[in-house]
Structures are given as structure tokens and as C-alpha cells.
N, C-alpha and C positions, 0 to 999 in steps of 0.2 A: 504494500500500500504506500503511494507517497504520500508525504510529510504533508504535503496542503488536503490531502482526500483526511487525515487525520485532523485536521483539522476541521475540515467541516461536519464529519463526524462526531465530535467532540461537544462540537455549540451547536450544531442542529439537531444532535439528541436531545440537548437542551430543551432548544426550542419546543421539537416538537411535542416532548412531553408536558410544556407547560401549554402548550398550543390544544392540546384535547382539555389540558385544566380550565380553559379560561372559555368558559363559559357565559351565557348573557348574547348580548346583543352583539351582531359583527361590528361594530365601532369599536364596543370592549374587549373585543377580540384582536381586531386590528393594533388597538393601542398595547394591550397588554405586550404584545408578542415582539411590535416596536421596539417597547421598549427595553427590551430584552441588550440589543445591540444600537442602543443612542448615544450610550455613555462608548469614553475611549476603555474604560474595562467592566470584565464582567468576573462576577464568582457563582458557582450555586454546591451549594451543600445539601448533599441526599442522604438518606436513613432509608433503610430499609422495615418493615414490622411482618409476622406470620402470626395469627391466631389459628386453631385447630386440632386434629388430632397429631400427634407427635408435636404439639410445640413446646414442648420440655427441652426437646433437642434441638429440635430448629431454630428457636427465637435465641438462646442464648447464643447463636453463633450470629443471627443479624444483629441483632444488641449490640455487638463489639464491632462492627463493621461497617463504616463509613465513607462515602464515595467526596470529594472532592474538585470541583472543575473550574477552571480559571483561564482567561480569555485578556492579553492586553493587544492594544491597536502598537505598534512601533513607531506610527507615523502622527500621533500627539491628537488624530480626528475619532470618529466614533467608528465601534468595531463595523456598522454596516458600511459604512465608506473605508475600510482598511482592508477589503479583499485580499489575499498574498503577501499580507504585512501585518500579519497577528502571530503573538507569539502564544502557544499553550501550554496548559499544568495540568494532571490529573495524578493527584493524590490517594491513596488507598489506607485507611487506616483500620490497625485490629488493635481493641481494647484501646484507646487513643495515643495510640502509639506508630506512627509512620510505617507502614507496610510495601507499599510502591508507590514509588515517584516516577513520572511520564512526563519529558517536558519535549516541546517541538518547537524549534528555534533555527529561523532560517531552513537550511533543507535538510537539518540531522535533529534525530531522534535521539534521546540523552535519557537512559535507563537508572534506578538507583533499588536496589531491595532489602530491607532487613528483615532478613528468617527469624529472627529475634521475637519477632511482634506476630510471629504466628502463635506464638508458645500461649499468648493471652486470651485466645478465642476457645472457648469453651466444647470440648465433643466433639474435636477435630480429629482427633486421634493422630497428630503427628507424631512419630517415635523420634529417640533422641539419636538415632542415628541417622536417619531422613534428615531432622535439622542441622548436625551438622557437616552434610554431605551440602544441604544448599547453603550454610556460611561460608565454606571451604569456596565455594565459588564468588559468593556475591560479597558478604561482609562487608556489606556499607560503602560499597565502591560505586561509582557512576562508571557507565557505559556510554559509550557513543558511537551510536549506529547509522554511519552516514547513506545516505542516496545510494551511492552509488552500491553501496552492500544490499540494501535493501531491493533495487533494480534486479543484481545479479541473483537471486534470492528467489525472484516472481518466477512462476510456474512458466509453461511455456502456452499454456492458454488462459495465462490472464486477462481478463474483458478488454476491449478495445475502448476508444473514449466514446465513440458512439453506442457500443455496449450498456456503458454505465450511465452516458447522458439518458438512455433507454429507463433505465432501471430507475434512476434517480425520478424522471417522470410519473412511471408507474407508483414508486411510494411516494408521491406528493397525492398523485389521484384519490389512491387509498382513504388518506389523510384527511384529504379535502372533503369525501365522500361522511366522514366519522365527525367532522367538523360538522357538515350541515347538520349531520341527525343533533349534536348537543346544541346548537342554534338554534335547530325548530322544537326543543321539548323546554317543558317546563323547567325553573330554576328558582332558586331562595339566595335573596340578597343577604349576606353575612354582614353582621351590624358591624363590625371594624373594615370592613370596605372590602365588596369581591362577591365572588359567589360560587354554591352549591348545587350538584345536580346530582340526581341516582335514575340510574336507566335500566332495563335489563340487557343483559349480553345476547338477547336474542334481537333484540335491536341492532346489535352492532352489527351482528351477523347478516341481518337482512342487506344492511345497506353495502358493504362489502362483498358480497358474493359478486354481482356484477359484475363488478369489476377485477374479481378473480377468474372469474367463469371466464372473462374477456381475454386474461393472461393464460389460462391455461386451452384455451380456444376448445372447450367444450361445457356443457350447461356442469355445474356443483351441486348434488343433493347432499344434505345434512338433515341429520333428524333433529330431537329436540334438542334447544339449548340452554340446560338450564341455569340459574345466575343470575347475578346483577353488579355494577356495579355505582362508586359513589365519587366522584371528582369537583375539586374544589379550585379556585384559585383566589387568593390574597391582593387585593392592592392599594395602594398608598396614592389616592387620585386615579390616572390612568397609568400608572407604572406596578409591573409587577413585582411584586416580592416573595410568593413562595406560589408553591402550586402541592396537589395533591391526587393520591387517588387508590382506590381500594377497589379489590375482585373477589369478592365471593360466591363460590361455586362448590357443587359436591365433589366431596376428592375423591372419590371411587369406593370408599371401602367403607367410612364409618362418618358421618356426618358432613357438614361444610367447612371449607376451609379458608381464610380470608388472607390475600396476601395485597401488602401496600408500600406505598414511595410516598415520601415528604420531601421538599426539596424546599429551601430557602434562596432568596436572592439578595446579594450586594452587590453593590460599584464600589468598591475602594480601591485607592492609586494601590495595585498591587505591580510590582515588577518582578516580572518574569529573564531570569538568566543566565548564562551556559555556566554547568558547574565546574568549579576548580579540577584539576587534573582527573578528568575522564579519561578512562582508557579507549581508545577508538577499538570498536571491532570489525576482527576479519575474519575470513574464513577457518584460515588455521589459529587464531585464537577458540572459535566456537569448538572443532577439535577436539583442543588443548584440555578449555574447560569440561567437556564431555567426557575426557577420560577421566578427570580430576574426579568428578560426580561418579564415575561406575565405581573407582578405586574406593573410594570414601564408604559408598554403600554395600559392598561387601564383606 
């Protein structure tokens, strides 16, 4: 993948997530999603929650586990005017404790990991020889994975630009299609500013098929769908500030299972920057480390 598809990646996950939050009127919509990219930077911080059966095991491993994304413009304007001049962060934290660092700066990708901060997450079942088979490699070092590694790297049938300009079409349609249906249904204005909606997933389903059926060039049957869900978004005037959303559905075996995302938004001057003595990587480093890791764990 190059370094700018990672980027768009990155903040139009964003987007898009808060884009099905923001519910209400297409203007509130419009604005919220605006807003997203007016400022020259952006942050949003995600939480994960699971209600259900098994969630003794499951919650305490999202509980500890936190997504982190950040967005600065390099050119001093706002991130929607700074196309190919944004620099990116994606942070991964266990028990709050720094787990992976992602940052994309100019056209290399700049890795950092501590196996350390896996040990904190709850029912993971790492053994202490797994962990230090991945310090032995990583141990708090940044990596830097330029272009040109990453090129040599791509399959030999990786998509072409018209390919993806395809594909990137197709999930805007999707999108757009799941937008109208929360536009045309009911919603609850939340009294610190924003709004609430719960739909069923059978709803979603209708309105997507179409447009599935179109991609895969013959009619979709599904049976029943059952479910619902509930999304929300926050805002401060017409600027967003967090978004939300929850899926409740039968989990096959013994009741419903509810799984959900919170995500918070700020602007603050964060600076984004290439870290101190990265090791560049190459092929025969990858290798190198690969033997390190088999030796380690036997």
C-alpha cells in the first residue's frame, strides 16, 4: 500500500465512521463531516465496549485497548486543502500503555512496538516466551519502511489505479446509500448538542443489497435479519466532537450480543515527526529478524 493510500485510509475511516454517526438533517451532516478536516489538524480517540455472552473474556481485553489517530496539514492550511501534505499517527494502546506507533511522513512509513504492553491486556494468553521472542526483535526501536521497500513488497497483481478508483467508488455508493436511510428515519436531538438514532439492521440490509446485487452482477437473497442498531453523534454548534454506535444482534448460540465504538474528536496543534534513529528496513534485514524470532521461540 503507498504511504498516501495510508493515509486516506486513516482519516477517511474517520470520516466515514462519524459520517453514519451524524445523523439529523443533510446540512448536519454536511457540516459535521466538514468539519472533521477545517482545522490544519485533526485527533480522534476510539474505545472499543462488548456486552454479552463470554464478556468476562472479551470486555477485559477491549477495556485495555485503545485506538488513537492523528492527522497534521504540513502546509500551515486545513487538512481538506492539504491533499499529499498530511502527515499521520496511529497509536495502539494496551492497559495505557503505548503498544504500536504508525506514523507516515513524507513517502516512508516509520514502525515502533512494545511487546511490553501486551503483558497488561487481560486473557490474552501471551507466554513469556512469545514475548520475548517479539522484544528480541522490536524492543522499542522504530523502523522505517520506505517506498521503495514497500513497492518491491506488492504482489504482482496488485489493483491498478483505475482498479481502486473503481473500488473507492463502489464504497462511497454503499455509504451514501446507509446515509440516506439515517437521513430519512427518525432521530432524538441530545440536549448537549447532536443526535440519536436506532434502526434495525434489517434496514440496513435493504438498502445495500442493491447495490451489492449490482457489484456482484446477480440478484442477493438473505433471509431474516435480525438486530438493531443505535448511533449517535456529538456536536459543539456544527462541529463534530465524538461520534458513536452500537450493534446488537443474536450471537448464534445463547442470547444477544452488543458490540460498540466511541470515538472522541480534537484539533490541537499536535506535531507529527520522523523519529530519532530509525533503522531503515530491507529485505535482508526482514530475514535477519525472522531468524532472530524462530531462534528465540524454540
Amino acid at each position: 500500500m503507498k504511504k498516501t493510500d495510508w493515509k486516506v485510509l486513516s482519516l477517511g475511516g474517520v470520516v466515514a465512521s462519524l459520517t453514519l454517526a451524524a445523523c439529523g438533517s443533510s446540512a448536519s451532516l454536511d457540516s459535521a463531516v466538514s468539519s472533521l478536516s477545517a482545522s490544519q489538524y485533526l485527533q480522534v480517540h476510539v474505545t472499543a465496549t462488548y456486552e454479552g455472552p463470554d464478556s468476562q473474556e472479551v470486555q477485559p481485553i477491549l477495556s485495555g485497548l485503545s485506538l488513537d489517530v492523528s492527522e497534521a496539514s504540513t502546509t500551515g492550511q486545513p487538512l481538506a486543502q492539504s491533499v499529499g501534505n498530511i502527515n499521520s499517527e496511529v497509536d495502539v494502546k494496551a492497559g495505557g500503555q503505548l503498544l504500536l506507533s504508525v506514523r507516515g511522513i513524507g513517502t516512508d512509513i516509520y514502525l515502533e512496538l512494545d511487546p511490553q504492553a501486551l503483558s497488561s491486556i487481560a486473557n490474552l494468553g501471551l507466554t513469556a516466551q512469545k514475548l520475548a521472542a517479539l522484544e528480541l526483535i522490536f524492543d522499542n526501536r522504530w523502523f522505517d519502511v520506505p517506498q521503495s521497500l514497500i513497492a518491491s513488497l506488492e504482489p504482482a497483481g496488485t489493483p491498478t489505479a483505475a482498479q481502486t478508483a473503481n473500488e473507492q467508488a463502489d464504497a462511497q455508493e454503499l455509504l451514501a446509500s446507509v446515509t440516506q436511510l439515517i437521513e430519512g428515519s427518525s432521530y432524538t436531538t441530545l440536549p448537549s448538542g447532536g443526535y440519536s438514532q436506532t434502526g434495525t439492521l434489517a434496514s440496513v440490509v435493504k438498502v445495500v443489497l442493491p447495490t451489492l446485487a449490482k457489484l456482484e452482477g446477480h440478484a442477493i437473497q438473505v433471509g431474516p435479519v435480525p438486530g438493531s442498531y443505535t448511533i449517535a453523534v456529538t456536536l459543539s454548534g456544527s462541529n463534530a466532537t465524538g461520534g458513536s454506535i452500537q450493534v446488537t444482534a443474536p450471537d448464534g448460540n445463547s442470547g444477544n450480543a452488543t458490540v460498540g465504538l466511541v470515538a472522541t474528536v480534537a484539533h490541537d496543534a499536535v506535531t507529527i515527526t520522523v523519529p530519532t534513529g530509525a533503522t531503515t528496513v530491507t529485505k535482508s534485514l526482514i530475514q535477519q529478524l525472522e531468524g532472530e524470532a524462530t531462534s528465540a521461540s524454540t
